[in-house]
C-alpha positions in Angstrom: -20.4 21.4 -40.7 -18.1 22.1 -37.4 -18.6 25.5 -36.2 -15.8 28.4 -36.3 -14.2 28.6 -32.9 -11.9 31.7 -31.7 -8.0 30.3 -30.1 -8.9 31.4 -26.8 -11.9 30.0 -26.7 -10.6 26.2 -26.8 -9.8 24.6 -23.1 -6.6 22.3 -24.4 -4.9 21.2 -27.3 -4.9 17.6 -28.2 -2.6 15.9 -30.1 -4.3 12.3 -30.9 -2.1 9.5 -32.1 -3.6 7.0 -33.9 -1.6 3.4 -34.3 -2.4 0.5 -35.7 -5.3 -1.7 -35.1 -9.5 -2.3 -35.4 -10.0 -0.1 -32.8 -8.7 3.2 -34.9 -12.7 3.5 -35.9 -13.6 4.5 -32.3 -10.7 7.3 -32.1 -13.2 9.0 -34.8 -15.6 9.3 -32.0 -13.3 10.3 -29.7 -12.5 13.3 -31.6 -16.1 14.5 -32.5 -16.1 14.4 -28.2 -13.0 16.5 -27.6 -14.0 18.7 -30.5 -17.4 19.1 -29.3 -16.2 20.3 -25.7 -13.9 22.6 -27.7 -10.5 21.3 -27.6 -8.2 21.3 -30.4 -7.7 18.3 -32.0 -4.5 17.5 -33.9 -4.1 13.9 -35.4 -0.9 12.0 -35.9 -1.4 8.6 -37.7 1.0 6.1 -38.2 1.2 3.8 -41.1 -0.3 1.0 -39.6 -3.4 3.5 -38.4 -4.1 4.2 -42.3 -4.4 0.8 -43.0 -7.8 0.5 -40.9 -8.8 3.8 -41.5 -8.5 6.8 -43.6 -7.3 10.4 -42.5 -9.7 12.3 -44.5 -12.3 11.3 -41.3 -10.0 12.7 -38.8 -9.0 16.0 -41.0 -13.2 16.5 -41.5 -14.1 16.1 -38.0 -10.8 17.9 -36.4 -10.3 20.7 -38.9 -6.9 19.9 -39.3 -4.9 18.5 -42.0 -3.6 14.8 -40.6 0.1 14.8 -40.2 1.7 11.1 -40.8 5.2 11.6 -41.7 8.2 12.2 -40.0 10.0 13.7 -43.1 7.0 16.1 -44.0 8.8 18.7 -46.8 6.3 21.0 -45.8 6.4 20.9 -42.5 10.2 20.2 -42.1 11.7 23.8 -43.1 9.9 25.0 -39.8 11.1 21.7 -37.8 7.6 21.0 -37.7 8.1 17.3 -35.3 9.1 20.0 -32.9 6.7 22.9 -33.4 3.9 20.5 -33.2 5.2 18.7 -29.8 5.3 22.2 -28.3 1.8 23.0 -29.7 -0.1 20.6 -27.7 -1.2 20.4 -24.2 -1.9 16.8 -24.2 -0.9 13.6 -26.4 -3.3 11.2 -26.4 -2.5 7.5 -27.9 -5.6 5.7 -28.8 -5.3 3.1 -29.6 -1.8 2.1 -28.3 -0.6 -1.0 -30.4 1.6 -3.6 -28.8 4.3 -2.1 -30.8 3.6 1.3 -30.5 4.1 0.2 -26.5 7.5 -1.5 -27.2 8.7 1.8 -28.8 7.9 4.0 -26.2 9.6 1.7 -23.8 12.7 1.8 -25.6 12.6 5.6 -27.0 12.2 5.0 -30.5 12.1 7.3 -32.6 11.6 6.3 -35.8 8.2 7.4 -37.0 6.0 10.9 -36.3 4.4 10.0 -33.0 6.9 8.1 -31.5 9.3 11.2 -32.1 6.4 13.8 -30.3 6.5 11.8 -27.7 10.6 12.0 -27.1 10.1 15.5 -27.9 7.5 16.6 -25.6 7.7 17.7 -21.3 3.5 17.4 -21.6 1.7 14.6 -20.0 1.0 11.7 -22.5 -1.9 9.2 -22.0 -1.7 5.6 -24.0 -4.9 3.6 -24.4 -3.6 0.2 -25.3 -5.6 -1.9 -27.8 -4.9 -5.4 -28.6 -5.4 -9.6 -28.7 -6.2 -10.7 -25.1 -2.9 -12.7 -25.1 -0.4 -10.0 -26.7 -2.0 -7.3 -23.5 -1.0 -10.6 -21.2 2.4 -11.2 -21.8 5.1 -10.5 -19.8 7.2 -8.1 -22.6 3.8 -6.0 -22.5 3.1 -5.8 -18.9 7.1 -5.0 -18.7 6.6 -2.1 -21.2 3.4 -1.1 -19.3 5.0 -1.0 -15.7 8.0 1.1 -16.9 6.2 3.5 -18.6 4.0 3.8 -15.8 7.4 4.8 -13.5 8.4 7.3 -16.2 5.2 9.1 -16.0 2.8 7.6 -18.4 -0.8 7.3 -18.1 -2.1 4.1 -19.0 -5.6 4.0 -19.4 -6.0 0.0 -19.8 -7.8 -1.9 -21.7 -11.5 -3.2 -20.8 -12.5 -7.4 -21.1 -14.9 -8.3 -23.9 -15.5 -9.4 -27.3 -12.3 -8.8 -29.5 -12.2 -8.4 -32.9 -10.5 -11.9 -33.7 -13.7 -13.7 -32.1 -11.9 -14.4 -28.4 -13.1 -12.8 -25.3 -10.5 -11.3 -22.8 -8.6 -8.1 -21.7 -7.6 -5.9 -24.6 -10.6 -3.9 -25.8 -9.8 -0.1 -25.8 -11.3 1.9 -23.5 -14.6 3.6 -24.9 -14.8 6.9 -26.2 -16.6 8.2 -23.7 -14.4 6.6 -20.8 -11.1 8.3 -22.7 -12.8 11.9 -22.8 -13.5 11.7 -19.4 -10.4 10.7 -18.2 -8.7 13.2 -20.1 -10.9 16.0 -18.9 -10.0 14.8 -15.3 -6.7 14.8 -16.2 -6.2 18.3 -17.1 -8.6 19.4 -13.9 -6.0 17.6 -12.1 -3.2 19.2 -13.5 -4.6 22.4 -12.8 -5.2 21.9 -9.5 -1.8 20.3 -8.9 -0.1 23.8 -10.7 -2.1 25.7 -8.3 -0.7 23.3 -5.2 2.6 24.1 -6.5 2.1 27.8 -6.1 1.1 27.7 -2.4 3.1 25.8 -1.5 6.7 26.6 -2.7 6.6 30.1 -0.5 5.8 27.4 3.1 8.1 24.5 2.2 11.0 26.3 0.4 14.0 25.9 2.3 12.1 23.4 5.0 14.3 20.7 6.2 12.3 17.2 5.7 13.7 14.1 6.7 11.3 10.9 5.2 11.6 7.4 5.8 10.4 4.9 2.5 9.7 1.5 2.1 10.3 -2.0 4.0 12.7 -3.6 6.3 14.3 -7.0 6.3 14.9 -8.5 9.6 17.3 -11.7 8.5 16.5 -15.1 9.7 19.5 -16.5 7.7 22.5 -16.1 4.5 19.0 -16.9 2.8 16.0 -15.9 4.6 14.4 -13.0 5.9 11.3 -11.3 7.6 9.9 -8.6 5.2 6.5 -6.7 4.4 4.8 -5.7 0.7 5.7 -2.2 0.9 7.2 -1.4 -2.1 8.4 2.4 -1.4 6.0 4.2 -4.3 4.2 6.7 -1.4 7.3 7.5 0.5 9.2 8.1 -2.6 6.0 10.4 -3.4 6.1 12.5 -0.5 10.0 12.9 -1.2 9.9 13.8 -5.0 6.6 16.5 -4.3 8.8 17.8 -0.9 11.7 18.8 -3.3 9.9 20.1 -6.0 8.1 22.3 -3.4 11.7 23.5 -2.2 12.1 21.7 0.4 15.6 20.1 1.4 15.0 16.3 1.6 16.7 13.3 3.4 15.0 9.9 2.2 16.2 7.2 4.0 15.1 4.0 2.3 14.7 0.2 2.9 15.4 -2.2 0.7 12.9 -1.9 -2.7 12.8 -2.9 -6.5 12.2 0.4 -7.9 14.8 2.9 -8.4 14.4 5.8 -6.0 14.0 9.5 -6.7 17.5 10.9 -7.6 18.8 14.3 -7.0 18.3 14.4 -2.9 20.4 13.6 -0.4 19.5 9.6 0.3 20.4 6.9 2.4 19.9 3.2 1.9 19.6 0.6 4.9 18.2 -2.8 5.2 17.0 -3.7 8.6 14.9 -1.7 11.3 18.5 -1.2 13.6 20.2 0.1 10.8 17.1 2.8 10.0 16.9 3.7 13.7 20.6 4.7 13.6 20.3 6.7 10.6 17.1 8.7 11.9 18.9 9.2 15.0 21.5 10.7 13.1 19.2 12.9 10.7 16.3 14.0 12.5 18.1 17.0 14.5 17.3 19.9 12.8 14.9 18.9 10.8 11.2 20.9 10.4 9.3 17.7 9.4 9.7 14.0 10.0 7.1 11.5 8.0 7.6 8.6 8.7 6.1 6.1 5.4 8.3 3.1 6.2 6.6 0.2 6.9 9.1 -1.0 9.5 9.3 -4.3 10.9 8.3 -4.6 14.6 10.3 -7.5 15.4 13.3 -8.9 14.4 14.9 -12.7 14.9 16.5 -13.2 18.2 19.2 -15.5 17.3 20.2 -14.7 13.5 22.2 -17.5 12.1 25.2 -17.6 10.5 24.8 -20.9 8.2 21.1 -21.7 6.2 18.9 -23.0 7.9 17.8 -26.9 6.5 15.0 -28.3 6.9 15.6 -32.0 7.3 16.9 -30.3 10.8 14.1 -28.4 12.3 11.8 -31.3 12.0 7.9 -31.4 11.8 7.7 -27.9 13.2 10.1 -25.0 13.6 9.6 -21.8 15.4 11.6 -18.4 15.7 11.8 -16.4 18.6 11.4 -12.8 17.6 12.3 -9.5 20.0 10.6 -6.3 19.2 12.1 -3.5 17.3 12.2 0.0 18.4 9.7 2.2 17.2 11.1 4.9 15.5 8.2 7.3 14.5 7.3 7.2 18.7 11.0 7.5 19.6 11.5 11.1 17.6 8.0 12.1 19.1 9.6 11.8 22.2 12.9 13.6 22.0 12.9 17.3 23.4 14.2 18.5 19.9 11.5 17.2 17.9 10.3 18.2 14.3 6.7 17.8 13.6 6.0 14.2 13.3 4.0 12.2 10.7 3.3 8.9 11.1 1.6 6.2 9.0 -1.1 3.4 10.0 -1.0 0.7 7.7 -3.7 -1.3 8.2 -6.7 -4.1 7.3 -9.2 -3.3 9.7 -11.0 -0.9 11.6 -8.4 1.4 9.9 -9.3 5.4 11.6 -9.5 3.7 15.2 -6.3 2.0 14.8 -4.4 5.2 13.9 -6.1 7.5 16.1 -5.0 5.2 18.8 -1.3 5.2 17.5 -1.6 8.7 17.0 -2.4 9.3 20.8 0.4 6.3 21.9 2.9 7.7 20.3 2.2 11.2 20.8 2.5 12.4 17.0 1.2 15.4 15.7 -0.8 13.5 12.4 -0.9 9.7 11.4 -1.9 9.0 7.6 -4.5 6.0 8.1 -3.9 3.8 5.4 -6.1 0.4 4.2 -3.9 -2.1 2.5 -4.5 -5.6 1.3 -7.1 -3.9 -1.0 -5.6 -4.5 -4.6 -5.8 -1.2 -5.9 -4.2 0.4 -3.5 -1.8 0.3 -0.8 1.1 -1.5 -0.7 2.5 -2.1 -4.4 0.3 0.1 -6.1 0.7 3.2 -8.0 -2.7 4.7 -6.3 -3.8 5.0 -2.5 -6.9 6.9 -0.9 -5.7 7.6 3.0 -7.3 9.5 5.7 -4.5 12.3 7.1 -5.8 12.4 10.9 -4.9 14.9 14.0 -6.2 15.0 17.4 -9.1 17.2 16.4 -9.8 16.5 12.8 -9.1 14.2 9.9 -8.8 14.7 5.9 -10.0 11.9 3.2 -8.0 11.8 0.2 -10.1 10.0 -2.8 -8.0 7.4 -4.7 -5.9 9.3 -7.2 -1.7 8.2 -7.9 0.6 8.6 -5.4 2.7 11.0 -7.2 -0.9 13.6 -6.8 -1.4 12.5 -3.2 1.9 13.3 -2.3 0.9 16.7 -2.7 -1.8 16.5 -1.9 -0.6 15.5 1.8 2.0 18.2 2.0 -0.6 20.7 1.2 -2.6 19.5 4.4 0.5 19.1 6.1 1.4 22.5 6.2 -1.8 23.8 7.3 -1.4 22.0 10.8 2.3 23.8 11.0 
């Protein structure tokens, strides 16, 4: 029998949305965790969830009668959808059908759980669960990425032995691996409300001028020099400067994901036309970081007319001229703001930056390993090293949206 527990002695409020699918049986387990660390556990099941399993196990091990229905007479008098989506701390989705994916990416609401989740400003986790093939194709990994740039956390699925007989991706996570991740979660969260606090009384009303993503050096009408940067960390440091209070320029290279809206913003394509708009921004300013990864050369002789092939015979060569360095030019002006730059690199990572560091006379460089899958260029995590003459900072892997602040916190330390 579950113990009594007083309200204030419960560390979060779960709600736990069960969908459709074989792996419903392990979200039983799941909740005897969360319950046993004394979280509150709510469960939401949809229809497809109560064909695997029944919700007299979840209202026995949570406490709490299972709700399942959107138009709940005894719930709806008190706009009960809404009540309950204000009541929780967390939603948790586990598992997450293929479906259940599809309507969060379009903003159904047409059942209980999607509705909570339309209804809610808390963070929601979705634990995916499904045939090795459906987690594979394209519409899924679609619906994944964009709810991973609204603010999702997708905890995905592991490889193994699937229900239908067939080995692959799609397993849900276990238990275990869910409760943890949603106790580090909330840590996280607490720590990143605590960040917030500090930091709005040093960076409200600082003037910050941030540079994001690649540039493209043309070749021809068709071709261009580029890098993998893909803008996420930039756009990081930008979104956590202006929630902090700070007034925020982002000037931004060419990228496929939409930038962070509501601050001032200007969009350029090569490493000339970024120089010029720095030039024109920087004065001032309190901060400059510089995240761009800009392109140190650019083609001599751009042509007008694409280039073919048959023409350049066996070999073909381009003969590049060297960009200017923007991060060391603003070190160097008289009227400086205090300048961050960024080391992207593959190798012997700290000793590259704390050279570039001491060439370009900046007051901190962010070392940063890419080419490493997980993180770096394209994607949504990182773990950098923020170095100064006389010290240097490691930042575990966590999203960039954290380390953003993560960085600014340090940043204002060295001020």
């Amino acid at each position: 029998m579950l113990g009594c527990f007083c309200a204030n002695e419960f560390t979060m409020k779960i709600l736990l949305g069960i969908t459709g699918g074989i792996a419903a049986y392990k979200s039983l387990e799941l909740t005897r965790l969360l319950i046993k660390a004394n979280h509150q556990v709510q469960v939401v099941m949809t229809a497809g969830a109560k064909e695997f399993i029944q919700p007299l196990s979840f209202q026995a091990l949570s406490g709490h009668p299972v709700r399942d229905s959107l138009f709940d007479r005894s719930q709806e008098a008190g706009m009960g959808h809404i009540s309950l989506a204000r009541w929780a701390d967390q939603i948790v989705i586990a598992p997450a059908s293929a479906e259940t994916l599809a309507k969060l990416r379009m903003g159904r609401a047409d059942d209980l759980l999607t509705t909570l989740c339309l209804a809610t400003e808390k963070p929601i986790m979705v634990v995916p669960a499904m045939n090795r093939l459906m987690w594979l194709n394209d519409a899924t990994q679609e619906n994944v990425q964009i709810l991973k740039q609204r603010g999702f956390e997708i905890l995905e699925p592991v490889e193994g032995e699937q229900a239908c007989g067939e080995i692959g991706t799609g397993r849900m996570a276990e238990p275990q691996a869910i409760f943890e991740q949603v106790v580090q979660g909330q840590k996280q969260r607490e720590q990143f409300e605590q960040v917030l606090l500090e930091g709005r009384s040093f960076w409200k009303d600082k003037s910050v001028l941030i540079t994001a993503g690649p540039t493209f050096e043309d070749i021809d009408p068709v071709r261009f020099i580029g890098n993998r940067s893909s803008g996420k960390m930039g756009f990081a440091l930008a979104e956590a400067a202006q929630k902090l209070g700070a007034k925020v320029t982002l000037i931004v290279g060419p990228v496929q994901i939409p930038p962070p809206s509501c601050l001032e913003r200007i969009e350029v394509r090569t490493a000339d036309q970024m120089f010029s708009a720095v030039q024109k921004h920087y004065v001032d300013k309190d901060f400059f970081i510089s995240a761009a990864a800009v392109a140190d050369f650019n083609v001599a002789q751009k042509r007008t007319n694409k280039l073919k092939k048959h023409d350049q015979g066996e070999a073909f060569s381009l003969s590049l001229i060297p960009n200017v360095d923007i991060v060391a030019w603003v070190a160097k002006q008289s009227n400086k703001p205090f300048v961050i730059g960024f080391a992207a690199e593959t190798q012997h990572v700290l000793a590259y930056a704390k050279e570039k560091l001491i060439r370009k006379k900046l007051d901190a460089i962010v070392a940063n390993e890419v080419g490493m899958g997980e993180k770096g260029f394209e994607s949504d995590h990182n773990t950098v090293t923020l170095v100064t003459a006389s010290a240097s900072q490691n930042f575990a892997k966590t999203s960039k949206k954290i380390l953003g602040f993560q960085l600014l916190t340090a940043i204002q330390k060295l001020f």
